[in-house]
MIBA-749878 format. One record per atom (N, C-alpha, C, O): x, y, z; chain. Coordinates in Angstrom, 2 decimals. Atoms other than C-alpha are relative to their C-alpha. Layout:
<X:X | Y:Y | Z:Z | chaine:A> .
...
//
This chain:
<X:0.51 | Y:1.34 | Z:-0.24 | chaine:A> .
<X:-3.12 | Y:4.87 | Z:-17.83 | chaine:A> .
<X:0.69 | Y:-0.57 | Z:1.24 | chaine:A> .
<X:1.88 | Y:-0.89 | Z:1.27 | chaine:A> .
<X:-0.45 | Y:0.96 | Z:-1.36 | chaine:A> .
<X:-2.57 | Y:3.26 | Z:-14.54 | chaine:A> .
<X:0.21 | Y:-1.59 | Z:-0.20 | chaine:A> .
<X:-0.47 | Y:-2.26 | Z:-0.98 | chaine:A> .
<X:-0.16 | Y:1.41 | Z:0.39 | chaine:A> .
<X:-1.00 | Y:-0.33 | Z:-14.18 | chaine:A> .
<X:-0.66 | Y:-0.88 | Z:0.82 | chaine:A> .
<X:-1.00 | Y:-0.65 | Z:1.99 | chaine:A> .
<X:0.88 | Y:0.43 | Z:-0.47 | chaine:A> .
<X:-2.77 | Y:-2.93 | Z:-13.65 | chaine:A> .
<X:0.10 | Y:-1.33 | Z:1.51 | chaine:A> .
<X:0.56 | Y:-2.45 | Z:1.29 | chaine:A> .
<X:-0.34 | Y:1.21 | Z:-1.41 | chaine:A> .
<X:-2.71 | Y:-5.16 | Z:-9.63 | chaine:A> .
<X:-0.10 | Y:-1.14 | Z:-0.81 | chaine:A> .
<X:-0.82 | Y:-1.70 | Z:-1.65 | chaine:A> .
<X:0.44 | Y:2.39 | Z:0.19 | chaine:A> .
<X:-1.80 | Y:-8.81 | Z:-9.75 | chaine:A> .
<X:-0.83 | Y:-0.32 | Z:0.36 | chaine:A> .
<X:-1.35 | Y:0.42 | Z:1.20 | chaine:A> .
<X:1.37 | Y:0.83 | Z:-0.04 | chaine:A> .
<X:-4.46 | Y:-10.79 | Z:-9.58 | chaine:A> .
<X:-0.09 | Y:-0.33 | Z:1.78 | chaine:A> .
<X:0.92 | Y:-0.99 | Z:2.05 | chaine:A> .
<X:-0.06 | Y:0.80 | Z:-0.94 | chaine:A> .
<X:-5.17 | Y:-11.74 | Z:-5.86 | chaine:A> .
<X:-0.22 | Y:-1.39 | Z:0.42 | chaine:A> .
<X:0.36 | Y:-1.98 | Z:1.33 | chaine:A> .
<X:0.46 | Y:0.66 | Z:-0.21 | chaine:A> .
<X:-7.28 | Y:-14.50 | Z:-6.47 | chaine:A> .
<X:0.94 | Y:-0.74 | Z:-1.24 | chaine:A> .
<X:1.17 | Y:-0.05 | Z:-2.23 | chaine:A> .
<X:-0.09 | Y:0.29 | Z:1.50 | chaine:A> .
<X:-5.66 | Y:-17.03 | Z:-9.16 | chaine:A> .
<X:-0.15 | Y:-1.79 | Z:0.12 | chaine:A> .
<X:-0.27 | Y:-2.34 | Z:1.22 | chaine:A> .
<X:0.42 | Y:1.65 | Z:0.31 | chaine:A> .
<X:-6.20 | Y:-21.11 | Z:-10.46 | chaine:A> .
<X:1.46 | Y:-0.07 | Z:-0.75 | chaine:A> .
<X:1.99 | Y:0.80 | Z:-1.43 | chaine:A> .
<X:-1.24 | Y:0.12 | Z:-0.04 | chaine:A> .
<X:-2.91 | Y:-22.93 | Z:-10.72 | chaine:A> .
<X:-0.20 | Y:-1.59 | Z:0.07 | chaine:A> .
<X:-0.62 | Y:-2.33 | Z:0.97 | chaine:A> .
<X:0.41 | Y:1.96 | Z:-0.24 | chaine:A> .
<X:-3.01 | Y:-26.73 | Z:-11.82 | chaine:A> .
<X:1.19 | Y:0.11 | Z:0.71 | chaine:A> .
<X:2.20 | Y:0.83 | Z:0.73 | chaine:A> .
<X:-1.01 | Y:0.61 | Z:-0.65 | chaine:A> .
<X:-1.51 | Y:-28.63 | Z:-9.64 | chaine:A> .
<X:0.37 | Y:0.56 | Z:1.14 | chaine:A> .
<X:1.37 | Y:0.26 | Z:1.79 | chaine:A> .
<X:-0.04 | Y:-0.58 | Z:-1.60 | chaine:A> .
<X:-2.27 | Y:-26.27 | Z:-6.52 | chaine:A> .
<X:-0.98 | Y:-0.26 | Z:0.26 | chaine:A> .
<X:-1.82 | Y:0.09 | Z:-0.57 | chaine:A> .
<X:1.14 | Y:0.49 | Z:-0.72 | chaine:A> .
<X:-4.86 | Y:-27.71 | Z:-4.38 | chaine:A> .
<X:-1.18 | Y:-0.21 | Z:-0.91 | chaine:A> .
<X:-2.32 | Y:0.16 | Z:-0.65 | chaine:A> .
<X:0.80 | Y:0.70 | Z:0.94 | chaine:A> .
<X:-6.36 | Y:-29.40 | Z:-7.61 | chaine:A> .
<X:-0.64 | Y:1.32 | Z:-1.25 | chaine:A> .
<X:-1.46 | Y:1.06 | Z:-2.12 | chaine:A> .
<X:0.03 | Y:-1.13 | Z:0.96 | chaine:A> .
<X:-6.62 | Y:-26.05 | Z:-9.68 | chaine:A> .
<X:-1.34 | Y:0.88 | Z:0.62 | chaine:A> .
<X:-2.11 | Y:1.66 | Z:0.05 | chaine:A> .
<X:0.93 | Y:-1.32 | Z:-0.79 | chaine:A> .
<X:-8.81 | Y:-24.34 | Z:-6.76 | chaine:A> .
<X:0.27 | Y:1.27 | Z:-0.10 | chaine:A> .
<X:1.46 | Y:1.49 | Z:-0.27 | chaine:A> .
<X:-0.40 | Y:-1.16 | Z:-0.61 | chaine:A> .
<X:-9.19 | Y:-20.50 | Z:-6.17 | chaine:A> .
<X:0.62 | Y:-0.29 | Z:0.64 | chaine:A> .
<X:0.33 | Y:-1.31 | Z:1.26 | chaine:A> .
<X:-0.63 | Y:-0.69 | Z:-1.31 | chaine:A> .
<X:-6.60 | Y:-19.38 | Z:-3.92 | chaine:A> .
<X:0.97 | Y:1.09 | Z:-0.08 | chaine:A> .
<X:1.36 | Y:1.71 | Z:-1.06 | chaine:A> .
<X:-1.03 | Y:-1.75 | Z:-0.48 | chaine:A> .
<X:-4.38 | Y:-16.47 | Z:-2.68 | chaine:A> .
<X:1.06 | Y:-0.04 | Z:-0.92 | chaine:A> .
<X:1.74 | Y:-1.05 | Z:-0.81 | chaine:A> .
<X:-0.81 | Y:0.30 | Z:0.82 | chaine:A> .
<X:-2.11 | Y:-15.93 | Z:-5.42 | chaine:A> .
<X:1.26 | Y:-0.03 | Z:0.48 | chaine:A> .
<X:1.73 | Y:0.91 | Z:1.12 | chaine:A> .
<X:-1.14 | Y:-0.17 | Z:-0.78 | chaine:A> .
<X:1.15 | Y:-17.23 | Z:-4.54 | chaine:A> .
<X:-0.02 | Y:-0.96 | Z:1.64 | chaine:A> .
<X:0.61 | Y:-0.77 | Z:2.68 | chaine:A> .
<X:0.98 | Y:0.84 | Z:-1.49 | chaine:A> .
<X:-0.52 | Y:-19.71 | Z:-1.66 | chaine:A> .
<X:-0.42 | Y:-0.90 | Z:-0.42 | chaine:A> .
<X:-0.46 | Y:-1.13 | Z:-1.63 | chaine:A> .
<X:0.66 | Y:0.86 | Z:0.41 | chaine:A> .
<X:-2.17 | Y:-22.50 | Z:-1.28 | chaine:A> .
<X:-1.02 | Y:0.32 | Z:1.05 | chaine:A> .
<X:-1.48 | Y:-0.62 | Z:1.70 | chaine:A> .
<X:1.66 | Y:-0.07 | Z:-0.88 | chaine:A> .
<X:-5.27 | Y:-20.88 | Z:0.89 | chaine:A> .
<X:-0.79 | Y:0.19 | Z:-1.38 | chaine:A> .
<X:-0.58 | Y:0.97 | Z:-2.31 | chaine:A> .
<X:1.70 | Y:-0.18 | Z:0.47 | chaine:A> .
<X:-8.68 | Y:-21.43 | Z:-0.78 | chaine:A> .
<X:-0.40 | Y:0.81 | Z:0.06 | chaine:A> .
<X:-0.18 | Y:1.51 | Z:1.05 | chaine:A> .
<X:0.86 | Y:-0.92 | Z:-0.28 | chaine:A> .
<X:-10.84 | Y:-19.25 | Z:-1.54 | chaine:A> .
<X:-0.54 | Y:-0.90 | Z:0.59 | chaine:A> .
<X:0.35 | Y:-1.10 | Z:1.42 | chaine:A> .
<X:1.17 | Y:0.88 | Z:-0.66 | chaine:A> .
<X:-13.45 | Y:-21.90 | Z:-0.02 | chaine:A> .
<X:0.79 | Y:-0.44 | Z:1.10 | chaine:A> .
<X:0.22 | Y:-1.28 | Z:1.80 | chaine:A> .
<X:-0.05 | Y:0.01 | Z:-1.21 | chaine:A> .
<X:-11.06 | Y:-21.91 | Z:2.77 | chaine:A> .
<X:-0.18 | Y:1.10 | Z:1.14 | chaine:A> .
<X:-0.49 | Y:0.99 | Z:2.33 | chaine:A> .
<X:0.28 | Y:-0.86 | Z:-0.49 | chaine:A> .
<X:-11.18 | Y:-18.79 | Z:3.57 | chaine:A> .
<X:-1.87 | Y:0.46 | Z:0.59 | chaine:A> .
<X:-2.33 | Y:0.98 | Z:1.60 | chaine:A> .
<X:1.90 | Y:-0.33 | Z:-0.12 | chaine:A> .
<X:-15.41 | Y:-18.42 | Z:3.28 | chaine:A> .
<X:-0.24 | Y:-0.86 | Z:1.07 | chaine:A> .
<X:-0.96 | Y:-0.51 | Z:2.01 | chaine:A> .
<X:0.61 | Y:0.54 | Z:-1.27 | chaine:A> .
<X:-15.57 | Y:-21.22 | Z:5.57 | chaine:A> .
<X:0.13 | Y:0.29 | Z:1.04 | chaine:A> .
<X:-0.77 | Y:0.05 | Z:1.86 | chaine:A> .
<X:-0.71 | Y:-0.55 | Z:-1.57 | chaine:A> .
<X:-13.43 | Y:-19.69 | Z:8.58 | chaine:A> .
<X:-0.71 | Y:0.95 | Z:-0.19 | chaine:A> .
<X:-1.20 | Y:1.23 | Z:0.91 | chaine:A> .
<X:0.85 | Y:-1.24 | Z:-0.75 | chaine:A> .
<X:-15.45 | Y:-16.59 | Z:8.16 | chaine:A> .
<X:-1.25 | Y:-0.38 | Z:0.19 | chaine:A> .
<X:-1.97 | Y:0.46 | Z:0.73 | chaine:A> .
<X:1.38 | Y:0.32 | Z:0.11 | chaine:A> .
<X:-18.63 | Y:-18.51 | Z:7.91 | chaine:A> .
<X:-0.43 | Y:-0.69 | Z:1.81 | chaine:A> .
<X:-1.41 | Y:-0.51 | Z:2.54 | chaine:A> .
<X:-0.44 | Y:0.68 | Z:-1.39 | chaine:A> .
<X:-17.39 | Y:-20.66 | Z:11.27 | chaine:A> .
<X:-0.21 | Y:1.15 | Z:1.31 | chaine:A> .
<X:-0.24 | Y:0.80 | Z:2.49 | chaine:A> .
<X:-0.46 | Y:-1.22 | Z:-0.16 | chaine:A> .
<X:-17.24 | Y:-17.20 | Z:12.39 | chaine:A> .
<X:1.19 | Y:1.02 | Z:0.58 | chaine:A> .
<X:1.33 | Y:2.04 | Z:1.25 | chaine:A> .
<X:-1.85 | Y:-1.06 | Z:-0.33 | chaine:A> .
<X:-13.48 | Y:-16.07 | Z:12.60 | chaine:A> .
<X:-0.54 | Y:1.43 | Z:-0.87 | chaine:A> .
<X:-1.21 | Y:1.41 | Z:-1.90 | chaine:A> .
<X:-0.22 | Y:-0.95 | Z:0.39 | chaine:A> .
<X:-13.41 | Y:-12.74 | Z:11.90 | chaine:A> .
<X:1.43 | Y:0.37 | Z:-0.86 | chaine:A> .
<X:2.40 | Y:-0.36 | Z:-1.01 | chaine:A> .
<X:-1.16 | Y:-0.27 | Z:1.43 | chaine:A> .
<X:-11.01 | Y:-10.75 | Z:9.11 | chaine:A> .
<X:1.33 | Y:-0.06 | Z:1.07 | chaine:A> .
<X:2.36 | Y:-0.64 | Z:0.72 | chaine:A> .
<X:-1.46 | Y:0.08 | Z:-0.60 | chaine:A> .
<X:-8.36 | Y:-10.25 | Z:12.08 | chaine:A> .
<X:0.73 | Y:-1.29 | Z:0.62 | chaine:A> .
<X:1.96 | Y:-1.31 | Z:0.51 | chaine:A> .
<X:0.08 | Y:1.25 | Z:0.30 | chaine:A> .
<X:-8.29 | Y:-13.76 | Z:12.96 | chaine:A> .
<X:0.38 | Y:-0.90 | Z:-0.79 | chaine:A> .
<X:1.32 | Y:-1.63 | Z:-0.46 | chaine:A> .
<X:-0.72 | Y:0.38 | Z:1.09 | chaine:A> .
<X:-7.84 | Y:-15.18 | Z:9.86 | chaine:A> .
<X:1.41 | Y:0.27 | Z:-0.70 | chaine:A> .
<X:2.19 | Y:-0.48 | Z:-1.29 | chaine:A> .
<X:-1.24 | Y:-0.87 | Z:0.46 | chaine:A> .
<X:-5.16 | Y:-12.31 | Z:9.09 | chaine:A> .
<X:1.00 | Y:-0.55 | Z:0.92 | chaine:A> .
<X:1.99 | Y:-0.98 | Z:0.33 | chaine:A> .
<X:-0.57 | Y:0.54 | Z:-1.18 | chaine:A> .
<X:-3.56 | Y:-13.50 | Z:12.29 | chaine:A> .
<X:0.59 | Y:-1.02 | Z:-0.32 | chaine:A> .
<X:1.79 | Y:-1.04 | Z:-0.61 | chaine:A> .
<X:-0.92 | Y:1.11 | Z:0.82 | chaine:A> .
<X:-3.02 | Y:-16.94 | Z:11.15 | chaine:A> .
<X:0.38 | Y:-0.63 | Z:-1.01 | chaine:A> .
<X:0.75 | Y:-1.80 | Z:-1.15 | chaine:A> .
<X:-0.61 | Y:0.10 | Z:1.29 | chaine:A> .
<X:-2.19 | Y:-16.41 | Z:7.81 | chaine:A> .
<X:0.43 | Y:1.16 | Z:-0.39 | chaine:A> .
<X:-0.17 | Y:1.85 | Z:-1.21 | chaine:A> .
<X:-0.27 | Y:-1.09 | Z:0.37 | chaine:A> .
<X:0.29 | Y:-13.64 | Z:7.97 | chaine:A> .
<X:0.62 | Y:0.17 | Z:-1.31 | chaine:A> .
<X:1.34 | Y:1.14 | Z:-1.56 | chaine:A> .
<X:-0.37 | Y:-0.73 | Z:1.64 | chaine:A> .
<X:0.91 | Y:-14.06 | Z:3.85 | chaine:A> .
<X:-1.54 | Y:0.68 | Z:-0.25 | chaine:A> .
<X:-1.50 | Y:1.38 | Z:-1.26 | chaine:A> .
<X:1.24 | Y:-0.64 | Z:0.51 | chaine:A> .
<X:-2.92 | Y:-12.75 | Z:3.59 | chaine:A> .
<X:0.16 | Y:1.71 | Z:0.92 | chaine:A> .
<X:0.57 | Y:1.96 | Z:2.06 | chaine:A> .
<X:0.42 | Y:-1.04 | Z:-0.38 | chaine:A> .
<X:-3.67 | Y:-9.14 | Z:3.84 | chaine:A> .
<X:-1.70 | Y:0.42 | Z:-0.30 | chaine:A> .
<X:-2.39 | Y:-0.17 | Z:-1.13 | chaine:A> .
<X:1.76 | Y:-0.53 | Z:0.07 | chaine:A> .
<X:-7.59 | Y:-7.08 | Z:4.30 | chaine:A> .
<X:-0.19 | Y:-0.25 | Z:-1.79 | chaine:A> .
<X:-1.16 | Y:-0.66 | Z:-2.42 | chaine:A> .
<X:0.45 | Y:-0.31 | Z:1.82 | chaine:A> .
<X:-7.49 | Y:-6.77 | Z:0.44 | chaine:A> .
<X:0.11 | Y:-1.62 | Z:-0.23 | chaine:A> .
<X:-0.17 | Y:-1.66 | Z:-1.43 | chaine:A> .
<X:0.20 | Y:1.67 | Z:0.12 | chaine:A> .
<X:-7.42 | Y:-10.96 | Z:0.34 | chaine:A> .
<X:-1.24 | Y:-0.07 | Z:0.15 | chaine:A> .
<X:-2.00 | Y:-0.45 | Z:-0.73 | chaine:A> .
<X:1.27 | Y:0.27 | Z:-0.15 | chaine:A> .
<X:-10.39 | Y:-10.80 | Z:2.16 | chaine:A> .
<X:-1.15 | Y:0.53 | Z:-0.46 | chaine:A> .
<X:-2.30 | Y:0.18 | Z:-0.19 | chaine:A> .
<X:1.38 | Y:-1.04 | Z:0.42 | chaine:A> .
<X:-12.53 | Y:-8.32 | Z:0.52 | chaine:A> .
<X:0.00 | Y:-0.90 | Z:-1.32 | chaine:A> .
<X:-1.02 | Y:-1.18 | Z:-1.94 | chaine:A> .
<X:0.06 | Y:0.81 | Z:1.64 | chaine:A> .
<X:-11.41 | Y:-10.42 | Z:-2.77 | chaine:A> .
<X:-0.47 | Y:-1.18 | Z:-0.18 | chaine:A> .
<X:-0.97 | Y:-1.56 | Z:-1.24 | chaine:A> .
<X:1.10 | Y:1.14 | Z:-0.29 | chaine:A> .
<X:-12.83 | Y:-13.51 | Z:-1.47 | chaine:A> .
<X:-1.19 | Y:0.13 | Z:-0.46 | chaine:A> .
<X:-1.86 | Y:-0.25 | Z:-1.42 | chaine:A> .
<X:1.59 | Y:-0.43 | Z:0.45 | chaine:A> .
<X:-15.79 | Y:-11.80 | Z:-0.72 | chaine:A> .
<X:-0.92 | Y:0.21 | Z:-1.29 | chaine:A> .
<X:-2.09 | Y:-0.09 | Z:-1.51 | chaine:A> .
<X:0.58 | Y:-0.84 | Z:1.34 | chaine:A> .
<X:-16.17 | Y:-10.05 | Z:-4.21 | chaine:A> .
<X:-0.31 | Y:-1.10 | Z:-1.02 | chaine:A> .
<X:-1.20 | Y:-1.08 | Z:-1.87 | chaine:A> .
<X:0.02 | Y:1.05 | Z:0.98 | chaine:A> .
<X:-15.32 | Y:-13.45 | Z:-5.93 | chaine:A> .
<X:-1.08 | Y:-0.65 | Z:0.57 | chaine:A> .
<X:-1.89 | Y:-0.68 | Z:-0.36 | chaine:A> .
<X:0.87 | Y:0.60 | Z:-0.32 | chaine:A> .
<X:-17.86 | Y:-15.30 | Z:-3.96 | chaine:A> .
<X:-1.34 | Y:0.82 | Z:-0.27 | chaine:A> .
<X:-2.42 | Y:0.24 | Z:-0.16 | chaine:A> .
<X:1.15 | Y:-0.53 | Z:0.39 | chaine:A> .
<X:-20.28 | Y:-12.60 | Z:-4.97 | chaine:A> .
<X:-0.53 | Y:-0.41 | Z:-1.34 | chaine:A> .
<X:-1.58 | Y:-0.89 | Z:-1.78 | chaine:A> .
<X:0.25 | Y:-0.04 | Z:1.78 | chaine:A> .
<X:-19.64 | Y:-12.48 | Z:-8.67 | chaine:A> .
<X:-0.11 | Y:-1.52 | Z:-0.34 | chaine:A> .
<X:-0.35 | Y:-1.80 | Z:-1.52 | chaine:A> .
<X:0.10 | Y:1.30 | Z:1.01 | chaine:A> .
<X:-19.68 | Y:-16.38 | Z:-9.08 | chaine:A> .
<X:-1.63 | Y:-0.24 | Z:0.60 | chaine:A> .
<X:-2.44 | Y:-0.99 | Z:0.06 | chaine:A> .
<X:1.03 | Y:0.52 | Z:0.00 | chaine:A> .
<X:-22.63 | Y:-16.30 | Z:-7.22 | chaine:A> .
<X:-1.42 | Y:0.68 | Z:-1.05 | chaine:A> .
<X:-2.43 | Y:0.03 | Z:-1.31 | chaine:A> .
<X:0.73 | Y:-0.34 | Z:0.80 | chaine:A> .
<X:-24.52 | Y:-13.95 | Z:-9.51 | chaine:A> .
<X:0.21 | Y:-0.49 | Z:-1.71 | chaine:A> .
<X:-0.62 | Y:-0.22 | Z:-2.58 | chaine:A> .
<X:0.16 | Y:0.90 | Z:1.19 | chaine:A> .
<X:-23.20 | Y:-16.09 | Z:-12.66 | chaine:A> .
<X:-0.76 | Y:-0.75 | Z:0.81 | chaine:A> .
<X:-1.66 | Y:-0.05 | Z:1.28 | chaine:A> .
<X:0.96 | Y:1.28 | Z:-0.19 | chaine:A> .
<X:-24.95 | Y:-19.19 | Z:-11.29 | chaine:A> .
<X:-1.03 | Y:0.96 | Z:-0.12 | chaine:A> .
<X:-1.25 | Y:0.85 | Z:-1.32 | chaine:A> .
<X:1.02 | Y:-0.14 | Z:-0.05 | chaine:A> .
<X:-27.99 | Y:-17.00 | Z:-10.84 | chaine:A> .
<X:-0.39 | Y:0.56 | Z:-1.22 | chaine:A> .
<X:-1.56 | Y:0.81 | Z:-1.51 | chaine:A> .
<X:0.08 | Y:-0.42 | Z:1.11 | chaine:A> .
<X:-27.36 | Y:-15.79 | Z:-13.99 | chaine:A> .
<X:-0.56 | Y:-1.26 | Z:-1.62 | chaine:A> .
<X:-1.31 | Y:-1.28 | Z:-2.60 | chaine:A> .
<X:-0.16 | Y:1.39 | Z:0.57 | chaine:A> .
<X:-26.82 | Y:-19.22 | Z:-15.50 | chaine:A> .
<X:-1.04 | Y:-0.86 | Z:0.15 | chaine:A> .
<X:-1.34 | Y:-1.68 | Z:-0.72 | chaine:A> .
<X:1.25 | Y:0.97 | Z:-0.39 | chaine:A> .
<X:-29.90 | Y:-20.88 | Z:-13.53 | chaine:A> .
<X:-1.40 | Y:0.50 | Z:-1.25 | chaine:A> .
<X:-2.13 | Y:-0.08 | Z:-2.06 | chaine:A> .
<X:1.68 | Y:-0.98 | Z:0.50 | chaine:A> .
<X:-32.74 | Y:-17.94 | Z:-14.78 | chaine:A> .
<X:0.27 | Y:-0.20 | Z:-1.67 | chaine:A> .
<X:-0.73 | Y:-0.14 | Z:-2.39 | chaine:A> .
<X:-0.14 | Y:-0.16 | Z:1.21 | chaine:A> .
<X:-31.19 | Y:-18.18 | Z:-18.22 | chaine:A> .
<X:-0.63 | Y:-0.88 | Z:-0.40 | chaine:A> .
<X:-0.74 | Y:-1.06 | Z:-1.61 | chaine:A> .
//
């Protein structure tokens, strides 16, 4: 049995109102989506937030996937 990664993403009252963010941080996930949306790229971002590494950003991504297929899950239901 392999052990299991810390969480990257985690909710933390009383950190930026109990938002996603970088576990261990106070970056957003919804800060992060917006700088790539703005269009900074992953090295960019990595750049000026050298506590984030590539695996931050793919976990963004993945979380912004999966909440978006609950809502669509949640709407059609």
């Amino acid at each position: 049995m392999t052990p299991l990664s810390p969480p990257l993403i985690t909710c933390t009252p009383g950190v930026r109102s109990g938002k996603p963010c970088m576990a261990g941080t106070r970056i957003a996930v919804s800060d992060v989506l917006e700088y790539l949306a703005s269009g900074m790229n992953q090295e960019d971002i990595l750049a000026d937030f050298p506590d984030l590494q590539p695996e931050h950003i793919r976990a963004v991504l993945r979380y912004a996937s999966e909440r978006e297929k609950r809502l669509s899950e949640h709407t059609l239901a």
